[in-house]
C-alpha positions in Angstrom: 49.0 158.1 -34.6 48.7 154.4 -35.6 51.4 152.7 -36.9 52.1 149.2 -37.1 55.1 147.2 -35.7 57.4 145.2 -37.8 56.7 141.4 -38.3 58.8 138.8 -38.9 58.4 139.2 -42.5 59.0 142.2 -42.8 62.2 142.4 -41.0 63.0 139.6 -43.6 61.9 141.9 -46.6 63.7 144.8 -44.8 67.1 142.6 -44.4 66.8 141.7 -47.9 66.6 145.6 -49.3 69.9 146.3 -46.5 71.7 143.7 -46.4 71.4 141.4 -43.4 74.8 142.9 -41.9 73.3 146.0 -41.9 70.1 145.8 -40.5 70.4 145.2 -36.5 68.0 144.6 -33.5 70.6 143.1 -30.9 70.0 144.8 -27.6 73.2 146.9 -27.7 72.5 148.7 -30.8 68.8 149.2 -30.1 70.2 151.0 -26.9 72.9 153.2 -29.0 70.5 154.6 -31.2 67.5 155.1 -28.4 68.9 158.6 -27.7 70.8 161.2 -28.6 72.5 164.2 -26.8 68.7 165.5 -25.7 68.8 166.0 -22.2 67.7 162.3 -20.9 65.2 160.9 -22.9 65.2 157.4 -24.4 63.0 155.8 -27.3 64.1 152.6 -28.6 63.7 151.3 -31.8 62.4 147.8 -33.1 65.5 147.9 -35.7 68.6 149.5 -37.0 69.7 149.6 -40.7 72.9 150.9 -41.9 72.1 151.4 -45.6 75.0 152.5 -48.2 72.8 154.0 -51.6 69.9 156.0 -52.0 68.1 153.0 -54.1 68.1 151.1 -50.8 66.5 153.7 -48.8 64.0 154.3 -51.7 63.1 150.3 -51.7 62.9 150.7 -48.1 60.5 153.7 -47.7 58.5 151.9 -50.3 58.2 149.1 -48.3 57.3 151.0 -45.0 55.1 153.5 -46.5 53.1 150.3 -47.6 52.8 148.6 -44.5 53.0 152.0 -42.4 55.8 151.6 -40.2 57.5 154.8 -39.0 61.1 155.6 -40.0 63.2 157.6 -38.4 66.5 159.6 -39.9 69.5 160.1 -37.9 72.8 161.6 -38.5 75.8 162.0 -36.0 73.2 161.8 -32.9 74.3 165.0 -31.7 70.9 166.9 -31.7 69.8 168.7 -28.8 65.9 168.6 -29.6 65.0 165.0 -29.6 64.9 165.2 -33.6 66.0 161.7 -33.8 64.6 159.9 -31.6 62.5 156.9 -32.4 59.5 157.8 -30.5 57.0 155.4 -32.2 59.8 152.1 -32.8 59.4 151.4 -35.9 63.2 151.4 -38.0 66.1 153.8 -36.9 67.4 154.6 -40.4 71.5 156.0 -39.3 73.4 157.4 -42.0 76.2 157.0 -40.8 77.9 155.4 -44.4 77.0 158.2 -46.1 80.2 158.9 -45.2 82.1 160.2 -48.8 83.0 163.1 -50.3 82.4 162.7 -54.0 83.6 166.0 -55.7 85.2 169.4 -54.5 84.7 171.2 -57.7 87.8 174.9 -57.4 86.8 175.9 -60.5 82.4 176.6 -59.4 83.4 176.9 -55.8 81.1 174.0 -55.0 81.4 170.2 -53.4 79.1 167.6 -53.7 79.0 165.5 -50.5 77.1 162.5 -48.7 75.4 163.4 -45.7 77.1 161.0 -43.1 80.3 162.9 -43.3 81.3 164.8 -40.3 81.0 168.2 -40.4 84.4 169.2 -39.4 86.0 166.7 -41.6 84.5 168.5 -44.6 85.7 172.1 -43.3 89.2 170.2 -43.3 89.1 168.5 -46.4 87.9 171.6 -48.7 90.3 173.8 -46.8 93.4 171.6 -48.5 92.2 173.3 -51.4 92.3 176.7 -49.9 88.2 177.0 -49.6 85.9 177.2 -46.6 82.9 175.7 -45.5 81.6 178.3 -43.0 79.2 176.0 -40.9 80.7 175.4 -38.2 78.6 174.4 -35.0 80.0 173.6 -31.8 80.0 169.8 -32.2 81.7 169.5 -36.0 84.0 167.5 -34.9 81.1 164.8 -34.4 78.0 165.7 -35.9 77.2 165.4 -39.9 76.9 167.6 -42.5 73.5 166.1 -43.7 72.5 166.5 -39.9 73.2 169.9 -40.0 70.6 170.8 -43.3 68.4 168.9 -41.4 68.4 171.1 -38.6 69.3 174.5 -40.4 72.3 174.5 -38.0 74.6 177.6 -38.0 77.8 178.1 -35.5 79.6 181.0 -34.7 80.8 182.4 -38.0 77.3 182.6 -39.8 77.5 186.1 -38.4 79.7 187.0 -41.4 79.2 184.3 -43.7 75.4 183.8 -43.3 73.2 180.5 -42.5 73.4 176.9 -44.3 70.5 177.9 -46.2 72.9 180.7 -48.2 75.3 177.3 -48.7 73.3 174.4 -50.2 72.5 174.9 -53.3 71.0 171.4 -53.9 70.1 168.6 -52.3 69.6 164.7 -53.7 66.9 163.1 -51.9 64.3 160.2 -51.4 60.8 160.8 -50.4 58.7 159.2 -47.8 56.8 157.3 -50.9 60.1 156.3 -52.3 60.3 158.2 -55.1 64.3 160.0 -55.6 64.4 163.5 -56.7 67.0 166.4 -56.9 65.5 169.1 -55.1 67.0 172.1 -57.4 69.8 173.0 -59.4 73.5 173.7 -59.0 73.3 176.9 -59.4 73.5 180.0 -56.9 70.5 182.1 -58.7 67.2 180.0 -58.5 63.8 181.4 -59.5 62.6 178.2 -61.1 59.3 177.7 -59.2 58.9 176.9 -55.4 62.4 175.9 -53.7 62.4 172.6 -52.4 66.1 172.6 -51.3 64.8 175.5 -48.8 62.2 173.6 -48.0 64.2 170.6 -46.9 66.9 172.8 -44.7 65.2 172.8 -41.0 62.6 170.3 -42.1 64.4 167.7 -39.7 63.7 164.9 -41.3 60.2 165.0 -41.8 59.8 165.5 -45.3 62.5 163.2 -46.9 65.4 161.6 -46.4 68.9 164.0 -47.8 71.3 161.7 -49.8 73.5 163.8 -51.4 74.4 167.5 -50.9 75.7 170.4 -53.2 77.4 172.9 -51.2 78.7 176.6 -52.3 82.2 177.1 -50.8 83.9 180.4 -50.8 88.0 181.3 -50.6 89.3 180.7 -47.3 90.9 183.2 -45.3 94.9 183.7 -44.8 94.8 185.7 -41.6 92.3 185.8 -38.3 92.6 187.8 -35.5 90.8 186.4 -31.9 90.0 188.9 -29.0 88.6 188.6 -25.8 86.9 191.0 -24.4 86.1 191.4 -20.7 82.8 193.0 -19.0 81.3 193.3 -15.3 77.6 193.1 -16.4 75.8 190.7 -19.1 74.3 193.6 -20.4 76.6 195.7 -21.3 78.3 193.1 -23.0 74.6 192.1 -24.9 74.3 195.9 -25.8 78.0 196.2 -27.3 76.6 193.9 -29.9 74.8 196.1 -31.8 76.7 198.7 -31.2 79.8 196.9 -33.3 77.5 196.5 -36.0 75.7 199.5 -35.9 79.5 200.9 -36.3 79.9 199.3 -39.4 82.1 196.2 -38.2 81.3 192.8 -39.5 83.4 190.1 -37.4 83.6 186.5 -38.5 83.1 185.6 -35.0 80.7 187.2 -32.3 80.0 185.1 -29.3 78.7 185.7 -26.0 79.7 183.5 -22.4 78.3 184.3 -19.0 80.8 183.9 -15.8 79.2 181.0 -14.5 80.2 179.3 -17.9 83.6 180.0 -17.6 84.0 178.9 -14.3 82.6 175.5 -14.8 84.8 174.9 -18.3 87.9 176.1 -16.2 87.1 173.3 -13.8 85.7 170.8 -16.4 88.0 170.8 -19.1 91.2 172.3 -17.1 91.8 175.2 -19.5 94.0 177.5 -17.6 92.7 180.9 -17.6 92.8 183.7 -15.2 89.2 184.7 -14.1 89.2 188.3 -12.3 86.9 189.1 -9.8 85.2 191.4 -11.3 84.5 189.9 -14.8 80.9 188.6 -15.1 80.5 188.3 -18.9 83.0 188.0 -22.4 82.4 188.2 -25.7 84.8 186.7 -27.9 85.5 188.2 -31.3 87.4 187.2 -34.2 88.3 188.7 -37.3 89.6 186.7 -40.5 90.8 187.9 -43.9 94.0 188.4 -45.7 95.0 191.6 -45.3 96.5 192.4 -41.4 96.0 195.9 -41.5 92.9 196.1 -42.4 92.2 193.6 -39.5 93.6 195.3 -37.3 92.0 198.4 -38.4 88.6 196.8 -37.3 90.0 195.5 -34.2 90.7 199.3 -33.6 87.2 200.3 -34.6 85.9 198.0 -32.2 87.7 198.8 -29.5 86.2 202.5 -29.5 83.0 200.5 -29.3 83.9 198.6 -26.5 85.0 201.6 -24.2 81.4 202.8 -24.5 80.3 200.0 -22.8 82.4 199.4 -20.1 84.8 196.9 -21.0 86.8 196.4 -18.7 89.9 194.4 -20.8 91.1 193.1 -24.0 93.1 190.1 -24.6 94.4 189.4 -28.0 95.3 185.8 -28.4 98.8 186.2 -30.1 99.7 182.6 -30.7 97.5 179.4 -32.4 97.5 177.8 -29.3 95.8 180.5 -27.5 93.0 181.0 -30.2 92.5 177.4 -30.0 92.2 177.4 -25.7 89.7 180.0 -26.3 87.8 178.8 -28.8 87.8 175.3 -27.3 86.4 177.7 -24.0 83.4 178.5 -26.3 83.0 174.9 -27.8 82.8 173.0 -24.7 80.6 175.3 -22.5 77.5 173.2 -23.5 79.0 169.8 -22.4 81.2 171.9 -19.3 77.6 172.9 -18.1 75.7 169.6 -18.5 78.6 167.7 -16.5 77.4 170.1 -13.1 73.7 169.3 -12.9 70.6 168.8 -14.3 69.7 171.3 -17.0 67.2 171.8 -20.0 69.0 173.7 -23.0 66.8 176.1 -25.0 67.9 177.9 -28.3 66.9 181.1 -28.4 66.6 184.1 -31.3 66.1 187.7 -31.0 67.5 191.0 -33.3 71.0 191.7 -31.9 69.7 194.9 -30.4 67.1 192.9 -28.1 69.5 191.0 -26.4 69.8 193.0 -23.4 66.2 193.0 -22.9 66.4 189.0 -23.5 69.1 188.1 -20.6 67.8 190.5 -18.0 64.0 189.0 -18.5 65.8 185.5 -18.4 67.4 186.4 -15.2 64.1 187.4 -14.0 62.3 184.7 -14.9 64.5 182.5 -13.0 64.6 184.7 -9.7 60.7 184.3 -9.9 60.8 180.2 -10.7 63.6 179.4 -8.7 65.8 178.0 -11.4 69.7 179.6 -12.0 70.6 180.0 -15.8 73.8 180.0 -17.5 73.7 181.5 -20.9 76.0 181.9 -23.9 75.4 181.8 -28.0 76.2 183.1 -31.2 75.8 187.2 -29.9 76.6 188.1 -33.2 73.6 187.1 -35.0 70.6 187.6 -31.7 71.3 183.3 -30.9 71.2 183.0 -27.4 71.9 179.7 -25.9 70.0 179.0 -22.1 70.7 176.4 -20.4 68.4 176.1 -17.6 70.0 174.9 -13.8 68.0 172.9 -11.5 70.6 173.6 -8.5 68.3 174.3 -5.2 65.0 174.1 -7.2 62.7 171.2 -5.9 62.2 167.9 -7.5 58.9 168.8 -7.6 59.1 172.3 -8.9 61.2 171.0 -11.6 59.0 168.5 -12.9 55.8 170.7 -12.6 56.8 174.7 -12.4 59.5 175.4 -14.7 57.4 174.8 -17.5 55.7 177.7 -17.3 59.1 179.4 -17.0 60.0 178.1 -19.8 56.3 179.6 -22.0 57.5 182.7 -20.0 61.2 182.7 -21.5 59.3 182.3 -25.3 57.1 184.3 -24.6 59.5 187.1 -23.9 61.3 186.2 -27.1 58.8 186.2 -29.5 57.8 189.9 -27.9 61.3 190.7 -28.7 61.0 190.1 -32.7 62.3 186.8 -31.7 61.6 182.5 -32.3 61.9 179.7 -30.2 64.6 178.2 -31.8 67.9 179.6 -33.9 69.9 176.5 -34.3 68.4 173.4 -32.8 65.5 172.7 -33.9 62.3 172.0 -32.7 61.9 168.2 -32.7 59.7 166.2 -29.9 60.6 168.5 -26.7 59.9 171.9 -28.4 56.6 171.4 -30.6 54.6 172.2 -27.7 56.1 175.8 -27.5 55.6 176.3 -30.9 51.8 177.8 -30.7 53.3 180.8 -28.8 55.0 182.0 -31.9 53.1 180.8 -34.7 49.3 180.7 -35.3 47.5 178.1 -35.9 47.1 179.3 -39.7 51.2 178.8 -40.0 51.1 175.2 -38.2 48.2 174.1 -40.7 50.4 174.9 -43.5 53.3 173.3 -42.6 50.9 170.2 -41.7 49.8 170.3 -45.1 53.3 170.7 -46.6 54.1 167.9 -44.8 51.4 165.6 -46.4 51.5 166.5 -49.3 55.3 165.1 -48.8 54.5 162.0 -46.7 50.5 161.1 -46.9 51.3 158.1 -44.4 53.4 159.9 -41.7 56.0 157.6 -41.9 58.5 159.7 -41.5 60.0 161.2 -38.8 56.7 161.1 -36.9 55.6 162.8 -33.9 58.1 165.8 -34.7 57.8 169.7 -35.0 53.9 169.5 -34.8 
């Protein structure tokens, strides 16, 4: 892909369309925005801009698409696929002062939002007016909302409320070419033609750059209701998932952590918890709603569920601190893993009922590679999160076998009903994977939907594909 680099006039044009105070190619900020929270892998940029209105990224599209100079979107830097990563130079456009919250509409259910703002600082502020925004992946208290459509993110309560696709309703903005559109209505019924705010969700970036966003909210909760339930094998904890549904219990929270995991956020993040022996796997369940009974009616239900499979123990958190030690167990797993060795994280996706068949052949796999795997995820909804331990395995084996662990690992999943990614993304280090799920009929489509978009390939290049 040929691009071309950016010339001292055009850094002048550029600085002129930003504002010279926000467009940056010191050393320090070219380093800051080289990488994000993708394993170790750096790109560096030949500029950073900071712009504040969609007319400034619209005059600066224009300006790249004409000289074609690749541009790459990023929000909080808190992607795990390499989404945002400059891999060409070219400009690192941050939107990070897309930072307001221009209307939260009570009487539609519905807030219109600029992508910079941090997820869990939009959950907070629409929750003053007794609504919820259900998103909620692990790092909201530093990644953006706009970040989030970008990556079709989800979190642990998507298992009752459903994805971000079922909560933007439209989207503002600007295309590779320049040109600013709305991408659908404000309005939760839409059979108007092809959906382009659909389109955009999971598109990473690659299609156009998100300036505004309509979201649906829904009434928040009064009352939740957090267990923890203990098991001594993974699967038996994997197969109780279905079984809760299959029982006709919806929780608002279903999630899934191995031993291992707990171990290392015990020692990382010096939660106090008492880890018995014979506990190898949890899964961590929460109710919400505002009538108690009825919660605890389902917290009933699914404790004749449990028994079938073994549980071993129950803890019901009683008090707000003790929901918030075991959620924060959940939340920092990721970053309590990464701080004990090198890893690679993969996202994986199967139907709830498969995930038994998913851990044990991930297990396998490893025995076979040489690799040890610690693995947690949103159980509820079939998300399994791997993150993939290089402990005794060889330098070299590392760099040149676990690869083909890895095809193995996908391969399993798609065999399962499942993808290759839930949550993440695919970005630069999954797009070689992506031929094991989809043809080569599906990736010519999307390469033509993403032409027809961005003729040039300005933007966001080198990603998915």
């Amino acid at each position: 892909m040929a691009f071309n680099k950016i010339t001292t006039d055009l850094l002048d044009q550029i600085k002129t369309i930003i504002g010279a105070s926000n467009v940056f190619t010191d050393e320090e900020s070219l380093n800051t925005y080289s990488h994000d929270e993708t394993e170790d892998l750096r790109y560096y940029p030949e500029i950073v801009v900071k712009p504040t209105d969609a007319n400034s990224i619209s005059a600066l599209l224009k300006l790249c698409n004409k000289y074609h100079v690749p541009v790459t979107p990023r929000g909080g830097g808190t992607g795990l696929s390499g989404a945002a990563l400059p891999i060409y130079g070219g400009v690192l456009l941050s939107m990070e002062k897309f930072k307001a919250i221009i209307e939260i509409d009570t009487e539609n259910l519905q807030a219109t939002v600029e992508p910079g703002v941090i997820t869990e600082d939009f959950i907070n502020a629409v929750g003053e007016h007794g609504l919820l925004y259900p998103v909620d992946p692990s790092s909201k208290g530093s990644c953006f909302i706009g970040g989030n459509v970008a990556h079709g993110s989800g979190g642990p309560r998507v298992v009752k409320y459903g994805t971000i696709r079922e909560y933007i309703l439209n989207l503002e903005v600007v295309l590779p070419t320049g040109e600013i559109i709305w991408t659908g209505a404000n309005t939760l019924k839409y059979a108007s033609g092809y959906n382009l705010t659909q389109m955009m969700i999971g598109s990473e970036g690659t299609l156009a750059v998100v300036t505004k966003i309509v979201t649906k909210l829904v009434p928040k909760p009064q009352q939740s209701v957090l267990m923890l339930a203990s098991f001594g094998e993974n699967e038996k904890a994997c197969a109780a998932v279905s079984a809760i549904f299959r029982a006709g219990i919806v929780p608002s929270a279903l999630e899934f952590m191995e031993r291992k995991g707990v171990e290392w956020v015990i020692k990382f993040d010096d939660i106090k918890f008492n880890l018995k022996d014979d506990v190898n796997a949890f899964l961590l369940i929460e109710f919400d709603g505002d009538d108690m009974d009825a919660i605890f009616k389902d917290c009933e239900k699914v404790n004749l569920v449990l028994e079938q499979f073994e549980c071993s123990d129950v803890l019901f958190a009683d008090t707000a601190q003790q929901k918030e030690d075991l959620w924060r167990m959940r939340r920092t797993m990721a970053e309590s893993v990464k701080s004990n060795s090198v890893y690679k994280e993969e996202d994986t996706v199967v139907p709830r009922a498969a995930l038994p068949k998913l851990i044990n052949g991930i297990k396998e796999i490893g025995s076979r590679y040489g690799f040890e795997s610690v693995c947690y995820g949103h159980a509820g909804d079939g998300n399994l999160h791997i993150n993939i331990i290089k402990a005794g395995m060889s330098d070299e084996d590392w760099n040149n076998k676990l690869k083909d662990g890895i095809v193995e690992i996908f391969e399993l999943t798609s065999a399962l009903g499942g993808t290759i990614s839930g949550e993440h993304g695919i970005g630069l280090v999954q797009k070689e994977f992506m031929p094991i799920k989809y043809s080569e009929i599906n990736l010519n489509l999307m390469r033509g939907i993403k032409s027809v978009f961005d003729p040039n390939g300005i933007l966001n290049p080198g990603k998915i594909f």
